[in-house]
C-alpha positions as CSV (number, residue, x, y, z in Angstrom):
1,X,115.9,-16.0,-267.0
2,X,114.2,-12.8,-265.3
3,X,117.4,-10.9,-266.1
4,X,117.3,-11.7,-269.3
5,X,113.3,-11.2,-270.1
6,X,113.4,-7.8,-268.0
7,X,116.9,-6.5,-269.3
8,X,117.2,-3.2,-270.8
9,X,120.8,-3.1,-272.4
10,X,122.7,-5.3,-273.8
11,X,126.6,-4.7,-274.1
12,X,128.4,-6.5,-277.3
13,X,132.0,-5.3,-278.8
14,X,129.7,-3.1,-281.1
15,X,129.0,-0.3,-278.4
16,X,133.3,-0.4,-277.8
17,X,135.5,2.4,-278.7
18,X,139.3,1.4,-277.5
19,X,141.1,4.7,-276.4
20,X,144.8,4.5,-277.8
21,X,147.1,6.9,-276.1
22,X,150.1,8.0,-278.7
23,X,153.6,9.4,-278.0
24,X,156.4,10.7,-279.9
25,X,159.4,8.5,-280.5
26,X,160.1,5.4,-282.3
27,X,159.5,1.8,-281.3
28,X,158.2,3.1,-278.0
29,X,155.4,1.6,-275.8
30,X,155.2,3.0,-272.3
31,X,153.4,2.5,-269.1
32,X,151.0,5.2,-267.8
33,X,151.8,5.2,-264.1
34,X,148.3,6.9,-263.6
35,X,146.3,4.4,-265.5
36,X,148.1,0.3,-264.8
37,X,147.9,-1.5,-267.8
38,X,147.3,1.0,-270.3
39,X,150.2,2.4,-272.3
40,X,151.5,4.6,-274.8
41,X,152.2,4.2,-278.3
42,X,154.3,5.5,-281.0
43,X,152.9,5.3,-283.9
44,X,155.4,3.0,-285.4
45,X,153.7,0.3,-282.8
46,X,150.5,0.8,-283.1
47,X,150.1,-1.9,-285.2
48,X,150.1,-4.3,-282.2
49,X,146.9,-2.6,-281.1
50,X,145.3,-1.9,-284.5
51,X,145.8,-5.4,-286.1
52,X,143.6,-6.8,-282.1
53,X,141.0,-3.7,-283.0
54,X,140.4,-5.6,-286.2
55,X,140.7,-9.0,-285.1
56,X,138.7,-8.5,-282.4
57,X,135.8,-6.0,-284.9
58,X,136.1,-3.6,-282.3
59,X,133.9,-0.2,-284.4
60,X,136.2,2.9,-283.1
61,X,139.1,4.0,-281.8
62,X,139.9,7.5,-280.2
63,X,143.3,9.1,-280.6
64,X,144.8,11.1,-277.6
65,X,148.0,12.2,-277.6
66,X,150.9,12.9,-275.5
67,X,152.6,16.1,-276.5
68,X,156.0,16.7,-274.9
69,X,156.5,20.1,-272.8
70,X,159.0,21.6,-275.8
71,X,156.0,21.7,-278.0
72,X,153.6,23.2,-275.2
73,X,152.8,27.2,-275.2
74,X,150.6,28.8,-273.7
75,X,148.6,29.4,-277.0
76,X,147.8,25.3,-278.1
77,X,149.5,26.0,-281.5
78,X,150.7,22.5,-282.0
79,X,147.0,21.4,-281.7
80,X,146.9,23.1,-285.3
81,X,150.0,21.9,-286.6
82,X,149.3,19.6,-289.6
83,X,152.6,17.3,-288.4
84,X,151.5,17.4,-285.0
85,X,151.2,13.7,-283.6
86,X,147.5,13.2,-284.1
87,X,147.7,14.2,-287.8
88,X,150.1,11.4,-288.3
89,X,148.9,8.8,-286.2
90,X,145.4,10.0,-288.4
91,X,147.6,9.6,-291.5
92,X,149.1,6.7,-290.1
93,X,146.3,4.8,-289.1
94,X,143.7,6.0,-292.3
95,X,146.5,4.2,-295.1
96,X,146.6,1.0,-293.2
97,X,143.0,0.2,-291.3
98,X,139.6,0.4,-293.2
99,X,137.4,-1.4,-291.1
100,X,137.1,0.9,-287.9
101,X,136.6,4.3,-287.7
102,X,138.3,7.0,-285.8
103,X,137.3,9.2,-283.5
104,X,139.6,12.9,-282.0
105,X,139.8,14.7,-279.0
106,X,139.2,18.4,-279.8
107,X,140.6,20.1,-276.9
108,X,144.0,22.4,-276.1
109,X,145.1,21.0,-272.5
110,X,147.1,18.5,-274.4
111,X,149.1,21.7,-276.2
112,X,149.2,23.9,-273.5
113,X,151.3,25.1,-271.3
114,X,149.6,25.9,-268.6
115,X,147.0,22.8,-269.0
116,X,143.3,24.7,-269.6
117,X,141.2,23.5,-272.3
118,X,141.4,27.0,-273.4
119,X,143.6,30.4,-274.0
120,X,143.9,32.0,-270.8
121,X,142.9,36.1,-270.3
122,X,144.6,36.4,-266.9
123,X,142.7,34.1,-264.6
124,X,139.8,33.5,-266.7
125,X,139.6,31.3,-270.3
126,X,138.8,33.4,-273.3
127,X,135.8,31.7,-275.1
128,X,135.9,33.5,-278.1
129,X,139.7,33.0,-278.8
130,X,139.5,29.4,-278.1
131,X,136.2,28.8,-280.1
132,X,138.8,30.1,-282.8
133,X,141.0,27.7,-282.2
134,X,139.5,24.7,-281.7
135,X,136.8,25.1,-285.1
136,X,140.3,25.0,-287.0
137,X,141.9,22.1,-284.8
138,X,138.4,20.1,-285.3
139,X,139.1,20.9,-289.4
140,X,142.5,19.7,-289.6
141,X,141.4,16.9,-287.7
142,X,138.4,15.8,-289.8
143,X,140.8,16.6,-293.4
144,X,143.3,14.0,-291.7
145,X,140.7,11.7,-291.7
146,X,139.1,11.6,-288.6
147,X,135.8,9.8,-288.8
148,X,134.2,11.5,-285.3
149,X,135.3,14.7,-283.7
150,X,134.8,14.7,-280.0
151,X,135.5,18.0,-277.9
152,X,136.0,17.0,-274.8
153,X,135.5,20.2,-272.6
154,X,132.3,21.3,-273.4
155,X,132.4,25.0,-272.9
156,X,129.5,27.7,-274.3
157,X,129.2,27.1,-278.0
158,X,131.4,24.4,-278.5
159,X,129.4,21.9,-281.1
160,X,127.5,24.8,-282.8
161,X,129.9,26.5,-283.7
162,X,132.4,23.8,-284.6
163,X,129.3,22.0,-286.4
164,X,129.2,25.1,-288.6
165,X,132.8,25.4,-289.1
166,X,132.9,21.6,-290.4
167,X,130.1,22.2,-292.6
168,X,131.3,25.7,-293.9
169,X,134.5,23.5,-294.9
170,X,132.6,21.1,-296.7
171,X,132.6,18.5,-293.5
172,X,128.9,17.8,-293.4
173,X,129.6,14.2,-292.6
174,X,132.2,14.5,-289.7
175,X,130.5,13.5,-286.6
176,X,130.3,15.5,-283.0
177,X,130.5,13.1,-280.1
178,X,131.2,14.3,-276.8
179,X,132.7,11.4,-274.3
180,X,133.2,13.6,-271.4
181,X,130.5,15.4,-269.7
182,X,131.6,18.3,-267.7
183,X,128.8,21.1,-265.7
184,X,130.9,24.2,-266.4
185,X,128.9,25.2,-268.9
186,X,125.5,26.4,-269.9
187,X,125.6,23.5,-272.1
C-alpha cells in the first residue's frame, strides 16, 4: 500500500510505442542476432505484428528500416526515395491500420555508406548539407503518412529547422519526438 499511495508513475500499454524493424524481401521475418527475440519484417508480414498492436491497443509504432548495402552511398539518397522501404511500409501500414499512429526515424546512418547520421566533409559531418537533407527526408516522411517524426541524432538545429520545414510544407500537425538522447550537440 505505501508503494502505491507514494507512487509517482504509473506504466499502462498507453505510454508503449512497439519499434518494428522492416526489411526488404517477401514473406521474410528474420532474427536480429544483436537484439534475441526481436526480428525483422517485410512488409508483406507485418500483419502478424500490426493485427497484436491493435489487439493489444498498443498507441504507436516506430518504423526502422533495414536498407541493404546496394542501396547505401555515401550521400543517404535512398532516405529521400519516395519507394524507399519506409515510404511503403508507411503506405503499407496507413491503408490497412487506423487505430495507432506512426512514428519515423529521421536520420541517414540507415542510407549511408559509411554509417554517420550525416554527409561527411572529410573527417568531419557537414551540418548544413545534412540539415538539407534530412528537412526533405522528414517531408516525405510526414506526406507518407507518418503521424510523428523523430530524428534520432540530435545534431545543432535539428527540430527548428525541420519544424519549419514541415510547417513551410503545410505539416503544422506532424509531431517532433526525439527517442534518443545523444550529448554531441549544443542541443
Amino acid at each position: 500500500w505505501v508503494r502505491r499511495l507514494f507512487s509517482e508513475n504509473n506504466l499502462s500499454v498507453n505510454d508503449l510505442i512497439l519499434p518494428i524493424f522492416i526489411r526488404e524481401g517477401r514473406k521474410k521475418v528474420e532474427k536480429i542476432k544483436s537484439m534475441p527475440g526481436v526480428y525483422r519484417y517485410s512488409i508483406d508480414t507485418l500483419p502478424k505484428v500490426l493485427d497484436k498492436v491493435e489487439k493489444f491497443k498498443i498507441p504507436m509504432i516506430a518504423l526502422f528500416p533495414y536498407t541493404p548495402n546496394n542501396k547505401r552511398n555515401k550521400n543517404g539518397s535512398e532516405a529521400l526515395n519516395e519507394n524507399n522501404l519506409i515510404c511503403r511500409g508507411l503506405r503499407f501500414i496507413t491503408k490497412r491500420y487506423k487505430k495507432f499512429g506512426i512514428m519515423t526515424d529521421v536520420a541517414l546512418d540507415p542510407y549511408t555508406s559509411h554509417g554517420h547520421d550525416g554527409i561527411m566533409n572529410g573527417k568531419i559531418i557537414d551540418n548544413d548539407k545534412t540539415l538539407k537533407i534530412l528537412n526533405n527526408q522528414a517531408l516525405l516522411q510526414a506526406s507518407m503518412g507518418s503521424d510523428i517524426i523523430a530524428p534520432s541524432d540530435m545534431m545543432d538545429g535539428r527540430i527548428g529547422s525541420i519544424r519549419k520545414f514541415l510547417e513551410k510544407n503545410n505539416f503544422k500537425n506532424v509531431k517532433i519526438l526525439s527517442y534518443a538522447v545523444k550529448y554531441a550537440s549544443s542541443f
